[in-house]
matplotlib code that plots the C-alpha trace (Angstrom):
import matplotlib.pyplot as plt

x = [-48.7, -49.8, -52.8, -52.5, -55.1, -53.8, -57.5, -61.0, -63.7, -67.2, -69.7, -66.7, -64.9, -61.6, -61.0, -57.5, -59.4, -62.2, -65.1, -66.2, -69.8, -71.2, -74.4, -72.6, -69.8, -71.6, -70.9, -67.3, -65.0, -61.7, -58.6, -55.4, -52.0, -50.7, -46.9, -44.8, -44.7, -42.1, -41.6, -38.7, -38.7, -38.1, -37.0, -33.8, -33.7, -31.5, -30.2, -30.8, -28.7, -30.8, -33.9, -35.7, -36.0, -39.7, -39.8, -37.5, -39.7, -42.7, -40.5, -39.6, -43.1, -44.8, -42.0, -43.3, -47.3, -46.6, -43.5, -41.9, -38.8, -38.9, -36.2, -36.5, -38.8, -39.9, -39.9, -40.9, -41.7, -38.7, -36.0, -33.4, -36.4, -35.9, -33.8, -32.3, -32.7, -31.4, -30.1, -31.7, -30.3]
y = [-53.2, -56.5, -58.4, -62.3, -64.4, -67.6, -69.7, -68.9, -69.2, -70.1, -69.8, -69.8, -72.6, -72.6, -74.2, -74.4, -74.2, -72.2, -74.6, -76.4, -76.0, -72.8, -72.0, -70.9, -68.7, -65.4, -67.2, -67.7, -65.4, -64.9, -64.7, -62.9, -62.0, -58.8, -58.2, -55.2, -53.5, -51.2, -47.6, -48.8, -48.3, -52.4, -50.7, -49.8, -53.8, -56.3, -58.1, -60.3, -58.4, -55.4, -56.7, -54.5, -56.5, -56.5, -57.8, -60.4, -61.1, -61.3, -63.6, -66.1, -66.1, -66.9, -70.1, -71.1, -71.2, -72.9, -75.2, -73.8, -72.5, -69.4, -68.6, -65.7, -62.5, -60.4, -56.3, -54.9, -56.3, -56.7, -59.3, -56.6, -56.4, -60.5, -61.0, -64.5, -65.6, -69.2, -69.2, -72.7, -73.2]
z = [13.2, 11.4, 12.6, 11.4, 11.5, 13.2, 14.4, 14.4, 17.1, 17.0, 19.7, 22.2, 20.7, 18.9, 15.8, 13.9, 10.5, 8.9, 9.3, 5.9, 7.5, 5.5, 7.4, 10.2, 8.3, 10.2, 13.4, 12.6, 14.4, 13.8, 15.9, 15.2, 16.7, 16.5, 15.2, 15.0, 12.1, 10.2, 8.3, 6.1, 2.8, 1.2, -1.8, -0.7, 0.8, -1.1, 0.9, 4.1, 6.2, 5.6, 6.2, 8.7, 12.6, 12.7, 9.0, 9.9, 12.8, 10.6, 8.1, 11.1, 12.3, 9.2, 8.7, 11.9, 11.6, 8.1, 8.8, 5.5, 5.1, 3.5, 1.1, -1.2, -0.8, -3.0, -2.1, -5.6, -9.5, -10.6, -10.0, -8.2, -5.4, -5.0, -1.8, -1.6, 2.5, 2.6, -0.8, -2.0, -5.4]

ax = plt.figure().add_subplot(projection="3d")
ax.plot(x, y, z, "-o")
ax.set_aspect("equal")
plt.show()
């Protein structure tokens, strides 16, 4: 499973942003949502179709916190392991 940090709560208060206040970083608590993981091996991934679900899940929910489409992802170093999503060239 993945844990994402999506807020952070101090002395029962949310806030959207870490707070730019730094004597009360200690305080600060953070706040995350928990997503499904996966086992697959992403080096045998290249393409979009064979993205693992949960990944895809991850992918979808990651565009949605930011408001950015996301368009290529990386599984490895090399550019074979660069799988093109929306294909934006």
């Amino acid at each position: 499973e993945l844990k994402v940090c999506t807020g952070y709560r101090h002395q029962g208060k949310s806030l959207d942003t870490f707070p730019a206040n730094t004597s009360i970083f200690s305080e600060v608590e953070p706040v995350y949502e928990t997503l499904e993981g996966w086992t697959e091996n992403l080096a045998t991934v290249h393409s979009a179709t064979a993205i693992p679900p949960a990944l895809n899940k991850y992918l979808r929910f990651i565009e949605k916190q930011t408001g950015a489409r996301i368009n290529l992802v990386s599984t490895g170093a090399g550019r074979e392991a660069v799988i093109d999503i929306q294909r934006p060239f």
